[in-house]
DSSP file (Angstrom, degrees, kcal/mol; ACC not computed):
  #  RESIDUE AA STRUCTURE BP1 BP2  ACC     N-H-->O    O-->H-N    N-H-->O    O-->H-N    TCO  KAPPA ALPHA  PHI   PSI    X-CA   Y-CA   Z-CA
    1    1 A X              0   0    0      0, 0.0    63,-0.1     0, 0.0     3,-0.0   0.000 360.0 360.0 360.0 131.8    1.4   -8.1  -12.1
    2    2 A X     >  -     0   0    0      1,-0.1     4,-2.1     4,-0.0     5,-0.2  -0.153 360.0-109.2 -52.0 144.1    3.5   -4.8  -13.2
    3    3 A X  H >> S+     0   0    0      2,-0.2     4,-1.5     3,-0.1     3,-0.7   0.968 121.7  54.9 -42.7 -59.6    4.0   -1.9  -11.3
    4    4 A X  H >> S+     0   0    0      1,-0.3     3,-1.5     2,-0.2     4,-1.3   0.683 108.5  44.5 -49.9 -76.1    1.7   -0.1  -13.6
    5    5 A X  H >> S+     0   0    0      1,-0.3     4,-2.3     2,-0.2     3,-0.9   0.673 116.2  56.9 -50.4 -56.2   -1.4   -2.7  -13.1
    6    6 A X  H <X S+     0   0    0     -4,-2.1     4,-2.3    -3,-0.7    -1,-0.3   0.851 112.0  36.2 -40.7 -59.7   -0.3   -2.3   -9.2
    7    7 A X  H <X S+     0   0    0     -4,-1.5     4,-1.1    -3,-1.5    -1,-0.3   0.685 112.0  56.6 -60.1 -17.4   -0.7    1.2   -9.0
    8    8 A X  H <X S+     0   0    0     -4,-1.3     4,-3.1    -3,-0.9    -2,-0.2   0.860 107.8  50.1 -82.7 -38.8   -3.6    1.2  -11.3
    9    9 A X  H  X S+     0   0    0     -4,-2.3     4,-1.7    -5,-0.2     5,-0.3   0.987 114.6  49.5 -63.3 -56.3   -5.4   -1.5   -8.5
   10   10 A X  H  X S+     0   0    0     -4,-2.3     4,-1.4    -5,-0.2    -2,-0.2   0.659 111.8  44.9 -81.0  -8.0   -4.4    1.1   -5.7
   11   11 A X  H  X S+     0   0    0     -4,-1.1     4,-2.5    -3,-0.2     5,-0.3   0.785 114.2  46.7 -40.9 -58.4   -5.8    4.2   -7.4
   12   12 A X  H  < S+     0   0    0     -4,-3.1     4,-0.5    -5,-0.2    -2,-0.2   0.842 118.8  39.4 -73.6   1.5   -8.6    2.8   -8.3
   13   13 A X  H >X S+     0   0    0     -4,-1.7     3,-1.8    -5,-0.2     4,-1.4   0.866 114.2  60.5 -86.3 -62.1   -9.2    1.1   -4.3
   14   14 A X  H >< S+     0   0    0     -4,-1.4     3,-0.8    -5,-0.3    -2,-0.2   0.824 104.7  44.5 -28.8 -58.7   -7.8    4.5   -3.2
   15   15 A X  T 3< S+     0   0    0     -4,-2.5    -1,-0.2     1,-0.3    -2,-0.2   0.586 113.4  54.1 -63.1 -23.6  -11.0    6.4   -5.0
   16   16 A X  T <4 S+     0   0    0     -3,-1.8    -1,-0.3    -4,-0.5    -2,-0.2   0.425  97.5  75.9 -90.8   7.8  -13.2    4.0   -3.7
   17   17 A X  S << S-     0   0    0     -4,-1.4     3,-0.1    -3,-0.8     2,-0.0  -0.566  85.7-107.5-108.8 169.1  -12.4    4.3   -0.3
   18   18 A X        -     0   0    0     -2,-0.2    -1,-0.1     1,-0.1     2,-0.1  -0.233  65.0 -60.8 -78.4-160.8  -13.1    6.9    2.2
   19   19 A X        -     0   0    0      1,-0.2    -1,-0.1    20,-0.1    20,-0.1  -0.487  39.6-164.4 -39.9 124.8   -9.8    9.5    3.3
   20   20 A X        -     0   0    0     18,-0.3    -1,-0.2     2,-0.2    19,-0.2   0.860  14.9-144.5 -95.9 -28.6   -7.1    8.0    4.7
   21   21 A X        +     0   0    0     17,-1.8    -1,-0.1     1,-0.3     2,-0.1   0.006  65.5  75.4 137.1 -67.1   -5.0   10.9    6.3
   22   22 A X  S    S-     0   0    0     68,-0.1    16,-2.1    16,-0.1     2,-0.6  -0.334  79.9-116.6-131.9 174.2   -1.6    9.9    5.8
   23   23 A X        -     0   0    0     14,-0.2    31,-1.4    15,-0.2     2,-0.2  -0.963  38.7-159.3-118.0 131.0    0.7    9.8    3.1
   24   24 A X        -     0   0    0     -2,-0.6    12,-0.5    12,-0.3    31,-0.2  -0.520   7.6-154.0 -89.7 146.4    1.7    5.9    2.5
   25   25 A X        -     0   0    0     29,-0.3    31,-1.2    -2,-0.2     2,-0.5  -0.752   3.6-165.3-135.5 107.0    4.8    4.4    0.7
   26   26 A X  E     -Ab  34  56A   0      8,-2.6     8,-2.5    -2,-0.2     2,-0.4  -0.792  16.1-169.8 -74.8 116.7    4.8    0.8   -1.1
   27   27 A X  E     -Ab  33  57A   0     29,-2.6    31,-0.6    -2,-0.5     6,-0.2  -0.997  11.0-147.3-119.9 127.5    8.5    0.1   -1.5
   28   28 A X  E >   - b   0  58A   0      4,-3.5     3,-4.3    -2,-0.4    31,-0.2  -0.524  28.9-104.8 -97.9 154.4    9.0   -3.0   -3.8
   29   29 A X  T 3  S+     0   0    0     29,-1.0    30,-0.1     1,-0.3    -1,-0.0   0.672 124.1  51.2 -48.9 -27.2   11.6   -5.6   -3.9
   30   30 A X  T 3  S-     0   0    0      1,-0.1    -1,-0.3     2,-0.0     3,-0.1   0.560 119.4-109.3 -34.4 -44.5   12.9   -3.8   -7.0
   31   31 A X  S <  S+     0   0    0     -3,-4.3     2,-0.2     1,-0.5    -2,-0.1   0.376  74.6 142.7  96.3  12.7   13.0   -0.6   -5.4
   32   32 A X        -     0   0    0     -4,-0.1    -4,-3.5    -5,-0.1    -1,-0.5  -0.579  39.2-143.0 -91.2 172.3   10.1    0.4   -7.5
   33   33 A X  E     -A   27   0A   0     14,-0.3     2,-0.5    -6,-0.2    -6,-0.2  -0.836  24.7-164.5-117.6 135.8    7.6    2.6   -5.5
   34   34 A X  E     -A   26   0A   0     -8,-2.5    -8,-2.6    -2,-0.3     2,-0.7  -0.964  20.5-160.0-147.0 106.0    3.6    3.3   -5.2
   35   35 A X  B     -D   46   0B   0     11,-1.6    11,-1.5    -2,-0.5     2,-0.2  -0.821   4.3-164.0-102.5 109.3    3.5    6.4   -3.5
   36   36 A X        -     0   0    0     -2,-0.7   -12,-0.3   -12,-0.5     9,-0.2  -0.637   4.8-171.1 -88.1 145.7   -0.6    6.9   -1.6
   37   37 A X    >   +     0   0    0     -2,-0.2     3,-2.1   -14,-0.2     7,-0.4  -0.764  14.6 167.7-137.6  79.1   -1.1   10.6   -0.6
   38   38 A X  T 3   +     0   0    0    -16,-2.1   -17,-1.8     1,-0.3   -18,-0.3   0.484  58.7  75.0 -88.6   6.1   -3.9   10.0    1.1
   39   39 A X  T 3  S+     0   0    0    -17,-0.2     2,-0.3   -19,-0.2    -1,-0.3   0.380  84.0  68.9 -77.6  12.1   -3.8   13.3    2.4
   40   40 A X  S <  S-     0   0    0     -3,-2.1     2,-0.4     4,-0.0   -19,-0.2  -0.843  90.9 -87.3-125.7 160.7   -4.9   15.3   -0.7
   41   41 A X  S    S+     0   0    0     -2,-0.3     2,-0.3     2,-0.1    -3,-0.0  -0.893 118.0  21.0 -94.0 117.5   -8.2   15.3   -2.1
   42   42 A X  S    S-     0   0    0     -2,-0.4     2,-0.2   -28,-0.1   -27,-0.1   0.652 119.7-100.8   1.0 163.3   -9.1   13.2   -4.2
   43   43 A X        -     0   0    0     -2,-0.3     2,-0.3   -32,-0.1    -5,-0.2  -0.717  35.1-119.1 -92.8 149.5   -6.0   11.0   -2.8
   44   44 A X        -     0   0    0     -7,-0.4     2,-0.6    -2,-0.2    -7,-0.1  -0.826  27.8-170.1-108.9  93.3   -3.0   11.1   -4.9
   45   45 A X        +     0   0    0     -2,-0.3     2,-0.2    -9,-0.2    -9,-0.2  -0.906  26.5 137.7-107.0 122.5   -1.5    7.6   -6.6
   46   46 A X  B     -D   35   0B   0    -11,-1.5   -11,-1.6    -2,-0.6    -2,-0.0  -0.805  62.7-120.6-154.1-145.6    1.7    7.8   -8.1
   47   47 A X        +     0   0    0     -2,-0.2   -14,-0.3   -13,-0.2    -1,-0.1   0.249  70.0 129.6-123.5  38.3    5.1    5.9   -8.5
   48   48 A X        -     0   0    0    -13,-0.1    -2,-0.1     1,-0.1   -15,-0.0   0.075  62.2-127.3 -29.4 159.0    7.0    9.1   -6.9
   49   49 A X        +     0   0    0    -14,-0.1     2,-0.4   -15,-0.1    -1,-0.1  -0.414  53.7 155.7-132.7  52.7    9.6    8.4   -3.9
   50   50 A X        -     0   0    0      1,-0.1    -2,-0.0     2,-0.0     0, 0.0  -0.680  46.4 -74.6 -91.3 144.4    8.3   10.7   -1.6
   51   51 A X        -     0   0    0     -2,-0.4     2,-0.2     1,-0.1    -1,-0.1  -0.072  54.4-168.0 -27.5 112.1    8.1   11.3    2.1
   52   52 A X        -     0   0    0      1,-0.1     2,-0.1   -27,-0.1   -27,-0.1  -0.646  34.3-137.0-105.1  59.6    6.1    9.4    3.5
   53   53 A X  S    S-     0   0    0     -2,-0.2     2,-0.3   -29,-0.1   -29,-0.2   0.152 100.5  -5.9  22.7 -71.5    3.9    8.6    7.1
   54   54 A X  S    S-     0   0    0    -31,-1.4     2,-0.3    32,-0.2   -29,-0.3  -0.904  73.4-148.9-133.9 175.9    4.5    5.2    7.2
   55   55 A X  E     - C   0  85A   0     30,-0.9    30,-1.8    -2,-0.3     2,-0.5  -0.941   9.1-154.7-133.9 132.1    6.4    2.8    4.3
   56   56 A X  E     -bC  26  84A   0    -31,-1.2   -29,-2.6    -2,-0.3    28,-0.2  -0.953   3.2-160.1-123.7 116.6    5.4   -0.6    3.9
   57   57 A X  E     +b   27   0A   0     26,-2.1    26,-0.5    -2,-0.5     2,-0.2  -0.396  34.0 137.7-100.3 178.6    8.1   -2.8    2.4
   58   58 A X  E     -b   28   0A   0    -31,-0.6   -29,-1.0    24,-0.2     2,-0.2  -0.716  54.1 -91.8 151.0 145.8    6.6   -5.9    1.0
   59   59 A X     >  -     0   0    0     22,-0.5     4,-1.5   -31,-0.2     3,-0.3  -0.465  33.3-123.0 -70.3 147.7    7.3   -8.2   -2.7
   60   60 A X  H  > S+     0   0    0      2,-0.2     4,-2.1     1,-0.2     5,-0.2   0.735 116.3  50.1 -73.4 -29.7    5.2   -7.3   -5.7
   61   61 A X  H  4 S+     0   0    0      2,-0.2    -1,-0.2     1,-0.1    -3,-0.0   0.735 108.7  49.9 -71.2 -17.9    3.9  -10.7   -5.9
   62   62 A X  H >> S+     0   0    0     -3,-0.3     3,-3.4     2,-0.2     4,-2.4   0.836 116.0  48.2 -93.2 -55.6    2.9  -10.8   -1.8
   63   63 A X  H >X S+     0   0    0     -4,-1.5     4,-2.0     1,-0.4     3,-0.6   0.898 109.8  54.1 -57.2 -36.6    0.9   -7.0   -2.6
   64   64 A X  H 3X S+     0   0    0     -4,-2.1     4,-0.8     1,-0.3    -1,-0.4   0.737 115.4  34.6 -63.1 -26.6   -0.6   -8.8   -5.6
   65   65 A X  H <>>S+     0   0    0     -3,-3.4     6,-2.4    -5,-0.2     5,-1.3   0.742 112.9  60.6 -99.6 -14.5   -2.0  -11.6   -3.4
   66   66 A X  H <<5S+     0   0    0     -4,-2.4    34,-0.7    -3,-0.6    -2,-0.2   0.909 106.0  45.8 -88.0 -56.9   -2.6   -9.1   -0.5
   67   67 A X  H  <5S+     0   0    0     -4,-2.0    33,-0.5     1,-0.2    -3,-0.1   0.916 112.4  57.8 -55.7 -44.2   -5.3   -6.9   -3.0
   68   68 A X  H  <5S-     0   0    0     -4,-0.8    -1,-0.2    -5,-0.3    -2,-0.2   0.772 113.4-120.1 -69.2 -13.5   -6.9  -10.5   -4.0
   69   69 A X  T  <5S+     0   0    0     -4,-0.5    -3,-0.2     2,-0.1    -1,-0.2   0.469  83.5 121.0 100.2  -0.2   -7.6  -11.3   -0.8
   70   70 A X  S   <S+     0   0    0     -5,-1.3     2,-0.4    -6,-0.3    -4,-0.2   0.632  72.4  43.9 -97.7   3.2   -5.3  -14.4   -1.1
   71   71 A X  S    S-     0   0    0     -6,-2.4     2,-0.9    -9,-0.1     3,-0.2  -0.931  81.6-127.6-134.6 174.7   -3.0  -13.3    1.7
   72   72 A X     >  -     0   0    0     -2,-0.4     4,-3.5     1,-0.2     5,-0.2  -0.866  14.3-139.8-113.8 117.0   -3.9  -11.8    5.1
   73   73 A X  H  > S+     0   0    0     -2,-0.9     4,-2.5     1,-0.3     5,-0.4   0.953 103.0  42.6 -35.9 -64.5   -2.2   -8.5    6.0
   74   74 A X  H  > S+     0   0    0      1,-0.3     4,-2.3     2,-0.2    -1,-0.3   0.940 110.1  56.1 -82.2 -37.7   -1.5   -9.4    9.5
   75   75 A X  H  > S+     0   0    0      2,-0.2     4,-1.6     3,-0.1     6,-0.3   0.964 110.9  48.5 -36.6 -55.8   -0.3  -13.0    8.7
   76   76 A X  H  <>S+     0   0    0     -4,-3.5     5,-2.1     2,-0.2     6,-0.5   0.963 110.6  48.9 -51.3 -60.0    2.2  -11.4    6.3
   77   77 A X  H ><5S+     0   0    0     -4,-2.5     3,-1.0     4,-0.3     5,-0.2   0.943 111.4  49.4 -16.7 -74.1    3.3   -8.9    9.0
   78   78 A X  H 3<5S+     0   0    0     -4,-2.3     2,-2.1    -5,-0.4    -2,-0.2   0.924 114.1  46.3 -61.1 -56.8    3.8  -11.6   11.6
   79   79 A X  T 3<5S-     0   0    0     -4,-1.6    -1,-0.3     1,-0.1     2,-0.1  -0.348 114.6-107.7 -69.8  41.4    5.9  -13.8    9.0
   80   80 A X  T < 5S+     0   0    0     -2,-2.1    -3,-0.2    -3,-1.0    -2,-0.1   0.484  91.0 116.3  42.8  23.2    8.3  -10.9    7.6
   81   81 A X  S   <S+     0   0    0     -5,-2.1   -22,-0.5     1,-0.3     2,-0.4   0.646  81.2  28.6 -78.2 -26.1    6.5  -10.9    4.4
   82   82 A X  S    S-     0   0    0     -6,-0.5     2,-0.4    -5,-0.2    -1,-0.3  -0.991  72.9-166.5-145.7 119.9    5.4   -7.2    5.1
   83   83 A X        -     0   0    0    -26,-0.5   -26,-2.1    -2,-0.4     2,-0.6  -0.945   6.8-152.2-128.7 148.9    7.3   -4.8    7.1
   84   84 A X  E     -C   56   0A   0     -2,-0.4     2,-0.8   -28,-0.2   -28,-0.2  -0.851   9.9-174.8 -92.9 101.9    6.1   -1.6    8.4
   85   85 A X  E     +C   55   0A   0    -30,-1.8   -30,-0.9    -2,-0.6     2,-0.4  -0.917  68.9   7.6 -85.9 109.8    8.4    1.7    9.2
   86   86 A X  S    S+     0   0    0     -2,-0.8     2,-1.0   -32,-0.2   -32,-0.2  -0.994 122.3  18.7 132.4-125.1    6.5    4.4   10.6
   87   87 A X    >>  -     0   0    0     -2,-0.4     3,-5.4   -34,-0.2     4,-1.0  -0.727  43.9-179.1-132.8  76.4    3.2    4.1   11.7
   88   88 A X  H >> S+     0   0    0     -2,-1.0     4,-2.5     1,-0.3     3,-0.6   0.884  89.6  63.7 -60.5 -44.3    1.8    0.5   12.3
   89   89 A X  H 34 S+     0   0    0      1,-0.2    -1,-0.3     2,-0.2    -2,-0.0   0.826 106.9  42.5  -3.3 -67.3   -1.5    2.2   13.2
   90   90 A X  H X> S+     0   0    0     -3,-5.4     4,-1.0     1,-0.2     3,-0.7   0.545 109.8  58.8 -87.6  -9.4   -1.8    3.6    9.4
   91   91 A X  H << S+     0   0    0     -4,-1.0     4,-0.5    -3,-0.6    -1,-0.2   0.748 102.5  51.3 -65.1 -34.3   -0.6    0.2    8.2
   92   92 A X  T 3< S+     0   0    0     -4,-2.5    -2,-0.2    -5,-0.3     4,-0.2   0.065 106.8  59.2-116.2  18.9   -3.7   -1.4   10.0
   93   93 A X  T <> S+     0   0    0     -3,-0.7     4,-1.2    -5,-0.1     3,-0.4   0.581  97.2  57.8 -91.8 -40.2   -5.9    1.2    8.1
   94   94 A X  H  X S+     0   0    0     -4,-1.0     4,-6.8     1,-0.2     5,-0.2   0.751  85.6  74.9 -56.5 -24.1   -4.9    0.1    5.1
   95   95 A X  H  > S+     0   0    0     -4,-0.5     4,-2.4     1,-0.2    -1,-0.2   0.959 103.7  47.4 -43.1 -65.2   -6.0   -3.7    5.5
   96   96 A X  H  4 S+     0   0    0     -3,-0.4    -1,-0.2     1,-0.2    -2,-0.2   0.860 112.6  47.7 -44.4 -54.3   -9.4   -2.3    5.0
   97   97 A X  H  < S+     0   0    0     -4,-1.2    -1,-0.2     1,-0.2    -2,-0.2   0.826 115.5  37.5 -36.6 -45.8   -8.6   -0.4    2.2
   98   98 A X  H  < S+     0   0    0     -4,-6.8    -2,-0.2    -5,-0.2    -3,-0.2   0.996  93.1 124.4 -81.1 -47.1   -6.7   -2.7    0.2
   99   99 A X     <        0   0    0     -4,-2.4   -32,-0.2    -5,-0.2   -31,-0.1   0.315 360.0 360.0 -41.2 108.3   -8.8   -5.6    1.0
  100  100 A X              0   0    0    -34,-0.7    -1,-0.1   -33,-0.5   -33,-0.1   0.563 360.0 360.0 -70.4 360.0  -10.5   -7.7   -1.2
């Protein structure tokens, strides 16, 4: 899946979900970016490299299996597949959110 089709899955999860709060950063092996501002109203998707609440470091191919449901957040976590800086809390909102 492309960044764009990535960001495009987490806007539209974003808009179905309630507020998260916090402002998120997906940084991909690439170094491309999917920046959640889930503080603003409607919430904010973009591929910006902004300050963020927590950053979630993670493969585009693991975030692509992660949305399908075909991998389990907190299995990925434990197995270095996903790593969290900042705010593991807002990390372990997001499960719901992205989740299939």
């Amino acid at each position: 899946m492309s960044l764009d089709s990535l960001t495009d899955a987490i806007r539209r999860r974003a808009g179905e979900s309630l507020s998260l709060g916090y402002k998120v950063k997906f940084v991909l092996e690439d170094g491309a970016t999917i920046f959640w501002d889930g503080a603003a109203v409607p919430p904010a998707i973009s591929n910006d490299d902004a300050a963020a609440d927590t950053t979630i470091r993670m493969s585009a191919d693991n975030l692509e299996k992660m949305m399908n449901g075909a991998l389990d957040p907190t299995l990925a976590y434990m197995t270095g597949k996903l790593k969290v800086e900042g705010s593991l809390g807002v990390a372990m909102k997001l499960t719901a959110l992205l989740g299939d």
